[in-house]
C-alpha positions in Angstrom: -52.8 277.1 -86.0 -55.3 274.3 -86.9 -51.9 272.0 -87.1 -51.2 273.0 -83.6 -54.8 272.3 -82.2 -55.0 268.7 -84.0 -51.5 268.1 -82.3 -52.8 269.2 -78.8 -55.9 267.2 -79.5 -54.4 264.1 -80.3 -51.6 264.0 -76.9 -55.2 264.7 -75.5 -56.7 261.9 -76.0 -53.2 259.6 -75.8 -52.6 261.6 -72.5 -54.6 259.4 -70.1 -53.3 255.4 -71.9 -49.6 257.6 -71.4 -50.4 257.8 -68.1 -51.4 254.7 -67.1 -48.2 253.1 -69.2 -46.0 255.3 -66.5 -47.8 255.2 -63.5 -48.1 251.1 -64.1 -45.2 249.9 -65.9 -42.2 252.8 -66.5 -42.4 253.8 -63.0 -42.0 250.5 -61.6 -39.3 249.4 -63.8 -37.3 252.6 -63.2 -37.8 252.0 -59.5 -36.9 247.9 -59.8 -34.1 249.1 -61.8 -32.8 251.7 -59.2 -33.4 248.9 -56.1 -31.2 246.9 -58.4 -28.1 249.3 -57.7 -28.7 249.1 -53.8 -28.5 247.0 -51.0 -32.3 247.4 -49.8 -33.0 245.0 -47.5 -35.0 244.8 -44.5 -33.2 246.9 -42.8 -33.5 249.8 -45.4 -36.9 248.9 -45.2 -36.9 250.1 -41.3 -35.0 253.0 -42.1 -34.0 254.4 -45.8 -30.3 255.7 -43.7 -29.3 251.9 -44.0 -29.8 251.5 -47.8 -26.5 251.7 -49.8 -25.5 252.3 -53.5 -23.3 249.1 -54.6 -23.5 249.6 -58.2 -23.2 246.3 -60.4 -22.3 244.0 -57.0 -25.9 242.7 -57.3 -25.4 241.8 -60.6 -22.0 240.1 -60.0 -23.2 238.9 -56.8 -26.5 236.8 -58.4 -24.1 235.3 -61.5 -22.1 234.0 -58.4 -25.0 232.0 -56.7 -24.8 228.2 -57.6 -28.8 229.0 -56.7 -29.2 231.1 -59.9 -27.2 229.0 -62.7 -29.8 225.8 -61.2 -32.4 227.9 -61.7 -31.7 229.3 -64.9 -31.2 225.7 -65.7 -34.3 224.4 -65.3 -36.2 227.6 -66.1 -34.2 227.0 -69.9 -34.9 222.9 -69.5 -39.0 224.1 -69.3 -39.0 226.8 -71.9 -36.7 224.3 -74.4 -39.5 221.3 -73.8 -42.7 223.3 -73.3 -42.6 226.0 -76.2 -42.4 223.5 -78.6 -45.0 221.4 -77.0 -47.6 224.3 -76.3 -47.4 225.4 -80.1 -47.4 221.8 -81.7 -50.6 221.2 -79.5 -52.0 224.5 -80.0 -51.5 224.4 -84.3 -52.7 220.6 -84.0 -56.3 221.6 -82.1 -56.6 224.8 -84.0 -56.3 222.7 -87.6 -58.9 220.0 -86.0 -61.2 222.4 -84.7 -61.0 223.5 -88.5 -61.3 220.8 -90.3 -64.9 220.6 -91.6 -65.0 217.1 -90.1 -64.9 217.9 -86.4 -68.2 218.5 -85.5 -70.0 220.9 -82.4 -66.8 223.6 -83.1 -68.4 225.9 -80.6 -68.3 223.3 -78.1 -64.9 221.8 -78.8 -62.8 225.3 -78.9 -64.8 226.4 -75.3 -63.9 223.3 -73.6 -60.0 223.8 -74.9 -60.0 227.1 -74.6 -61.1 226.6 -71.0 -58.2 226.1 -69.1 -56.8 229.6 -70.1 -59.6 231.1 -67.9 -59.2 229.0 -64.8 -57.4 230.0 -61.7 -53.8 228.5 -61.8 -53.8 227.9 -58.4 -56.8 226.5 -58.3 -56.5 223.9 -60.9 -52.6 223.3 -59.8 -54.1 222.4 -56.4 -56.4 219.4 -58.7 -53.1 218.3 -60.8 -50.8 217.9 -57.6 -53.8 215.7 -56.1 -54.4 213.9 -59.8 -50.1 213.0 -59.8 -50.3 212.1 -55.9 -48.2 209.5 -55.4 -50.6 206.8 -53.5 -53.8 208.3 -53.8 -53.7 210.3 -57.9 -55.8 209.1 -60.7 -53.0 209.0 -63.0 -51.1 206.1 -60.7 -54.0 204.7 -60.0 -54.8 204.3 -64.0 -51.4 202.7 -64.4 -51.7 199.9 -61.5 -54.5 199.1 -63.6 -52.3 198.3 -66.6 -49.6 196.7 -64.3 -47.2 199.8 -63.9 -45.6 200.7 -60.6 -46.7 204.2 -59.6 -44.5 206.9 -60.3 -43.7 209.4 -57.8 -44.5 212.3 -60.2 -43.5 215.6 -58.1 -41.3 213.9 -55.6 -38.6 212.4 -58.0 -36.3 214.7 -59.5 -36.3 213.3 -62.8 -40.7 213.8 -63.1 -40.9 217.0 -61.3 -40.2 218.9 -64.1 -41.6 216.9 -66.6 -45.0 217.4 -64.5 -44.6 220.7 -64.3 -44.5 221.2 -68.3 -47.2 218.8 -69.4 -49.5 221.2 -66.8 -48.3 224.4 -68.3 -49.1 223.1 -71.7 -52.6 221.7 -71.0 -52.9 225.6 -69.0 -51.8 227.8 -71.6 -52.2 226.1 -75.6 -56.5 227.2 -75.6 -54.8 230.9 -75.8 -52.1 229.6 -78.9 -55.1 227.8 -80.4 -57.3 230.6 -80.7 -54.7 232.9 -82.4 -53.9 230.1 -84.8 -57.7 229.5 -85.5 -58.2 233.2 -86.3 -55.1 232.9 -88.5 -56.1 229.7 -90.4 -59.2 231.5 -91.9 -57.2 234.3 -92.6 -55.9 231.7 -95.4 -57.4 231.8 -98.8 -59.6 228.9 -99.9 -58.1 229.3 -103.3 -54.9 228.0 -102.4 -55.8 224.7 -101.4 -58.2 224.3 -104.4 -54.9 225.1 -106.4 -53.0 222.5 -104.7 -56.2 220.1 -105.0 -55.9 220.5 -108.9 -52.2 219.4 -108.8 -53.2 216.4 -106.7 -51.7 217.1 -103.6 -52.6 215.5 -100.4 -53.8 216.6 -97.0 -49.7 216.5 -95.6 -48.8 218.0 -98.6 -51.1 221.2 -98.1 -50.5 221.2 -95.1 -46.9 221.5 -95.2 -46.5 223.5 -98.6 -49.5 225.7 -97.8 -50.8 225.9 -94.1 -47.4 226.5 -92.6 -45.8 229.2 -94.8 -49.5 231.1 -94.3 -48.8 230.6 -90.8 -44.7 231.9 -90.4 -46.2 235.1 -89.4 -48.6 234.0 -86.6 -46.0 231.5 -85.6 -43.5 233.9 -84.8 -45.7 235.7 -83.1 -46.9 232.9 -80.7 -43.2 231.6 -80.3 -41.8 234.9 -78.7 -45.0 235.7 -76.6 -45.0 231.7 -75.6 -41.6 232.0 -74.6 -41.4 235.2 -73.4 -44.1 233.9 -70.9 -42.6 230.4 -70.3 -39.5 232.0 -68.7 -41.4 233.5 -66.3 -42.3 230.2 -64.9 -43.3 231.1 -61.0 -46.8 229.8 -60.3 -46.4 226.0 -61.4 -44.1 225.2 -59.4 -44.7 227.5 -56.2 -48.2 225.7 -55.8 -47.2 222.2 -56.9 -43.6 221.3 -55.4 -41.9 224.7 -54.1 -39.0 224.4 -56.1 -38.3 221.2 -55.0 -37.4 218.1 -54.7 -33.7 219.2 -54.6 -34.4 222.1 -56.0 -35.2 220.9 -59.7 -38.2 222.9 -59.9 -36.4 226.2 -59.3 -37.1 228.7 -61.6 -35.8 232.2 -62.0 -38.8 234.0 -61.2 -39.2 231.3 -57.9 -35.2 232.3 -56.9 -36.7 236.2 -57.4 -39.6 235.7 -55.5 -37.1 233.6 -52.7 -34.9 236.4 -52.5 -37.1 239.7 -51.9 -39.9 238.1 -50.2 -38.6 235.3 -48.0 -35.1 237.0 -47.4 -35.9 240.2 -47.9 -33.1 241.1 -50.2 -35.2 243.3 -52.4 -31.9 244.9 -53.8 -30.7 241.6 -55.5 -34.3 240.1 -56.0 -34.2 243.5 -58.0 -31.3 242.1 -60.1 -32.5 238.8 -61.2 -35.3 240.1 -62.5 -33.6 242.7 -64.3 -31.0 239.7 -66.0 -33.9 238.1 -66.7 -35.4 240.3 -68.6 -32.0 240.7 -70.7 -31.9 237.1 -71.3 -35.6 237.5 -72.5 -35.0 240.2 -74.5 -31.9 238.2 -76.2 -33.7 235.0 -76.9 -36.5 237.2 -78.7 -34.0 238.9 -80.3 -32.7 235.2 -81.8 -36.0 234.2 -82.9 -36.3 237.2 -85.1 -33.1 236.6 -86.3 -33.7 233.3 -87.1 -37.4 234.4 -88.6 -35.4 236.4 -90.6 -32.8 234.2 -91.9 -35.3 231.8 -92.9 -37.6 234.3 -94.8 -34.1 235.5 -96.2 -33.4 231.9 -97.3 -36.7 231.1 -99.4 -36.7 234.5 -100.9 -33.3 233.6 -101.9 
C-alpha cells in the first residue's frame, strides 16, 4: 500500500514536466510526422476534403529536388568547417580565461560570453553592414593595407565562408563556458605530477587537459552539430540563400517550402530527413567516441 502511494506520488509530481514534454514537443512531432505522409498544401488548408495520403512520395519526392542535395551540400560544407572552428575557439578561450595569467576573468568571460545572449537578427543585421561591399569596416580596413575589397556575401565563394565565421563568433561563449566549468572539474594534482616529470605547458596540455576533457568534448561536438545543421537564421537575415543559392541550407529549403509555397506536406519531409541525418551523424560521433576510448584502453 505505501509502495503504491509513493508510485502515485512520484507520476504526481512528474505529471505536469510529462505534460508539457507532449503538449510541446510529442504532439508536434507526431503531427509534423503525419503532415509528412500527406499532400497538405494550401488548398488543404482551405478545406481538409483536399488533403490526401501519399505515403513515402514526399520523401521520394524531396531526394528528387536538385534544391535539396545543394542544400544539404552546403548545410554539410558549414557544419564540416564551423564545428571544428566553434570548439577549437571555445577550448582556446575557456584555457585562457583559465590561465592564472589572464587577468579581470569576470570581465573577459562576460564580454565572450556575450554574443550568445544577443538577438541573431539583430547583430546579423550589424555583420551584413560590417562585410558590405563599399561601405563595411572590414573592406574598408583592407583598402587600408592595399587589398581590393572583397564582395563578402555577394560572391559565391565568401558567402558561406561569412556565414560560418558569424556563427562561430555567435555561438563559442555557450562552448566556452561548458569547457571552463569542465577545466576546474580537473584535479590540480595532475599537473603538479606532470610538473615533477618536467613536462611543459603543450605537454600537459595535450597528455592531461584533453583526455580530462573527452567527456565534455563529446558532449559539445554532438549538441554543436546537432545545432549547426539547423542552420536557418544566418543566412535568412544576411543573403537569403543566395548568391546562387550557396547559402541554402536545409532548414532555409524547409522554411521555402511550407511557408513561401505552402507545401506544408513536403516541408514536413525535409525536416523529418533531417532529423535522420542528425540522428546518424550523432550516432557516428559516439561510435567514433567509443572506438577511441576502446583504443587507449586497449
Amino acid at each position: 500500500m505505501a509502495n503504491s502511494r509513493h508510485t502515485l506520488a512520484a507520476w504526481g509530481f512528474v505529471a505536469p514536466a510529462l505534460a508539457v514534454i507532449g503538449l510541446f514537443f510529442v504532439l508536434p512531432v507526431a503531427a509534423g510526422l503525419v503532415l509528412s505522409l500527406t499532400d497538405f498544401d494550401i488548398y488543404a488548408l482551405a478545406s481538409l476534403h483536399n488533403l490526401r495520403f501519399v505515403g513515402l512520395d514526399n520523401y521520394a519526392h524531396v531526394l528528387q529536388l536538385p534544391l535539396f542535395w545543394k542544400a544539404l551540400g552546403n548545410t554539410a560544407y558549414f557544419v564540416v568547417l564551423g564545428v571544428p572552428l566553434s570548439i577549437a575557439v571555445s577550448l582556446f578561450a575557456a584555457v585562457l580565461l583559465q590561465s592564472k595569467l589572464t587577468r579581470f576573468k569576470p570581465i573577459l568571460r562576460t564580454a565572450l560570453f556575450a554574443p550568445v545572449v544577443t538577438t541573431l537578427v539583430a547583430v546579423a543585421v550589424i555583420w551584413r553592414y560590417l562585410f558590405h561591399v563599399r561601405y563595411g569596416l572590414v573592406n574598408q580596413v583592407l583598402l587600408g593595407v592595399g587589398i581590393d575589397p572583397i564582395d563578402w556575401l555577394g560572391d559565391p565563394h565568401w558567402s558561406m565562408p561569412t556565414i560560418i565565421l558569424f556563427a562561430v563568433w555567435k555561438n563559442f561563449g555557450g562552448n566556452m563556458i561548458i569547457f571552463i566549468a569542465a577545466l576546474q572539474a580537473i584535479p590540480e594534482d595532475l599537473y603538479e605530477a606532470a610538473r615533477l616529470d618536467g613536462a611543459r605547458a603543450w605537454a600537459m596540455f595535450r597528455h592531461v587537459t584533453l583526455p580530462s576533457l573527452a567527456p565534455t568534448m563529446l558532449m559539445v561536438s554532438i549538441l554543436t552539430t546537432a545545432g549547426y545543421f539547423q542552420l536557418f537564421a544566418e543566412p535568412y537575415v544576411m543573403t537569403q540563400g543566395g548568391p546562387l543559392q550557396s547559402t541554402v541550407s536545409v532548414l532555409y529549403l524547409m522554411y521555402d517550402e511550407g511557408f513561401k509555397w505552402w507545401n506544408l506536406g513536403t516541408a514536413s519531409a525535409v525536416a523529418f530527413v533531417l532529423f535522420l541525418i542528425i540522428v546518424a551523424v550523432t550516432k557516428g560521433l559516439l561510435w567514433l567516441a567509443a572506438r577511441a576510448t576502446g583504443d587507449r584502453l586497449a
